[in-house]
C-alpha positions as CSV (number, residue, x, y, z in Angstrom):
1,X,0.7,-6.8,-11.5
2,X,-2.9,-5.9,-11.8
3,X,-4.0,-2.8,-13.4
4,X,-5.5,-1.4,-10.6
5,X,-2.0,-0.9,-9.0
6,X,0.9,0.9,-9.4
7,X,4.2,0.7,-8.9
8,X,5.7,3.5,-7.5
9,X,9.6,3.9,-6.2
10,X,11.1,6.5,-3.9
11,X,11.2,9.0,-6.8
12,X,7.1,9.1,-7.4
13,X,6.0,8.7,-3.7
14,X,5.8,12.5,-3.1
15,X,3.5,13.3,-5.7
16,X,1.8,10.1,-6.8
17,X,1.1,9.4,-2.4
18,X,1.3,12.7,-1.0
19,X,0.0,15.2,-3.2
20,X,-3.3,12.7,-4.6
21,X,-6.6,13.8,-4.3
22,X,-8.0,10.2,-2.9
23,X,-7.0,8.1,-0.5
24,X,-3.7,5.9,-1.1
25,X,-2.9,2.5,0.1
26,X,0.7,1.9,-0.4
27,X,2.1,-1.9,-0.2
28,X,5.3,-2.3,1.3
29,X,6.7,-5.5,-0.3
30,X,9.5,-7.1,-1.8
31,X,9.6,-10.5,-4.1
32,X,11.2,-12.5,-1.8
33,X,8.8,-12.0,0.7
34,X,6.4,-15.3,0.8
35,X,3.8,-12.9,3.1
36,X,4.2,-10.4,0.7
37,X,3.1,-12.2,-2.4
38,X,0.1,-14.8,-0.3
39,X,-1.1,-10.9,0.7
40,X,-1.2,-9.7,-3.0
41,X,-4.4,-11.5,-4.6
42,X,-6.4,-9.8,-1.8
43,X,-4.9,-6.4,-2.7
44,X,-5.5,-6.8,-6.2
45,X,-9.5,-7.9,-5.2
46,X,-9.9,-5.1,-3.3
47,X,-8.2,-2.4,-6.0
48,X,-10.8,-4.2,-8.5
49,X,-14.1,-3.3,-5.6
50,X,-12.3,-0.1,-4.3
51,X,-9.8,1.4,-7.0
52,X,-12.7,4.3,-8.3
53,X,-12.6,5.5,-4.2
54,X,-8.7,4.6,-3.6
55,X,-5.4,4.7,-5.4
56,X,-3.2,1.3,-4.9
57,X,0.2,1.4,-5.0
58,X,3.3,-1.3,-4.4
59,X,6.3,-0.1,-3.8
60,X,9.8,-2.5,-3.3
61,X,11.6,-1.8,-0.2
62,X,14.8,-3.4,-1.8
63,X,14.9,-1.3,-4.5
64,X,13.7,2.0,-2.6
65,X,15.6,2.2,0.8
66,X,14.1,5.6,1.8
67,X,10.4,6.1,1.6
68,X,9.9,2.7,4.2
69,X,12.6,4.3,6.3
70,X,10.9,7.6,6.3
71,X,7.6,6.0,7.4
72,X,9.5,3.3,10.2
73,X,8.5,0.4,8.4
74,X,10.5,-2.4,9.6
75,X,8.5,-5.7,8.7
76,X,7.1,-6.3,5.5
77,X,4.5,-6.8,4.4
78,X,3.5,-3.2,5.3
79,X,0.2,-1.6,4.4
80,X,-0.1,2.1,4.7
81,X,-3.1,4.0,3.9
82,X,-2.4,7.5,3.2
83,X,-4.6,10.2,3.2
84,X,-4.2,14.0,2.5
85,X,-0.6,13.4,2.5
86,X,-0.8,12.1,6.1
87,X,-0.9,8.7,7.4
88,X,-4.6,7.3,8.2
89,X,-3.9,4.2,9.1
90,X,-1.1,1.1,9.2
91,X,-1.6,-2.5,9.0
92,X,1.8,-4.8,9.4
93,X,2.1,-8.4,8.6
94,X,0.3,-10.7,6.8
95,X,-3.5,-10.6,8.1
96,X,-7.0,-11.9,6.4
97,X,-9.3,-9.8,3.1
98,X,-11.7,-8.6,6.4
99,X,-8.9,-7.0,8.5
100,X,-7.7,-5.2,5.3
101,X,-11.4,-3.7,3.8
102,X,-12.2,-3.1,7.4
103,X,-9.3,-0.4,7.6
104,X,-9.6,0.5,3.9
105,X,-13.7,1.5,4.8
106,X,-12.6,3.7,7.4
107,X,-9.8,5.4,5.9
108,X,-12.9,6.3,3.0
């Protein structure tokens, strides 16, 4: 995983999502999920441009059953950018680098 993302589980999401003082995009993945992984090179390039204005985070719905439950996702991948503890914005399914910056700019 790049180091411009971290991994964060049901445990962490209140304070490393919530209670952060920039922005969050949280990835809602898991590894069997071919979208999931075609969709995490462009993450990764856009933690390296954006990860000074934005904290990136992946978290595995298998292995954490309540956060995506909490926040109704039900198709991964997921992409929700959080901000002051609230949802700003939610992209679902596997879409192209523009779509993604496009919402991470106006969540910033």
């Amino acid at each position: 995983m790049a180091e411009n993302i971290l991994e964060i589980d049901d445990d962490s999401f209140g304070e490393i999502v919530l209670q952060s003082d920039k922005p969050v995009m949280v990835d809602f993945w898991a590894p069997w999920c071919g979208p999931c992984k075609a969709i995490g090179p462009t993450v990764e390039a856009l933690s390296q441009t954006y990860g000074d204005q934005m904290a990136f985070t992946k978290l595995n719905v298998d292995d954490n059953p309540l956060s995506p439950s909490k926040y109704g996702v039900q198709a991964i991948p997921t992409l929700i950018f959080f901000k002051n503890g609230k949802i700003a914005e939610q992209i679902t399914g596997m879409v192209g680098k523009e779509k993604i910056e496009e919402t991470l700019k106006g969540v910033l």
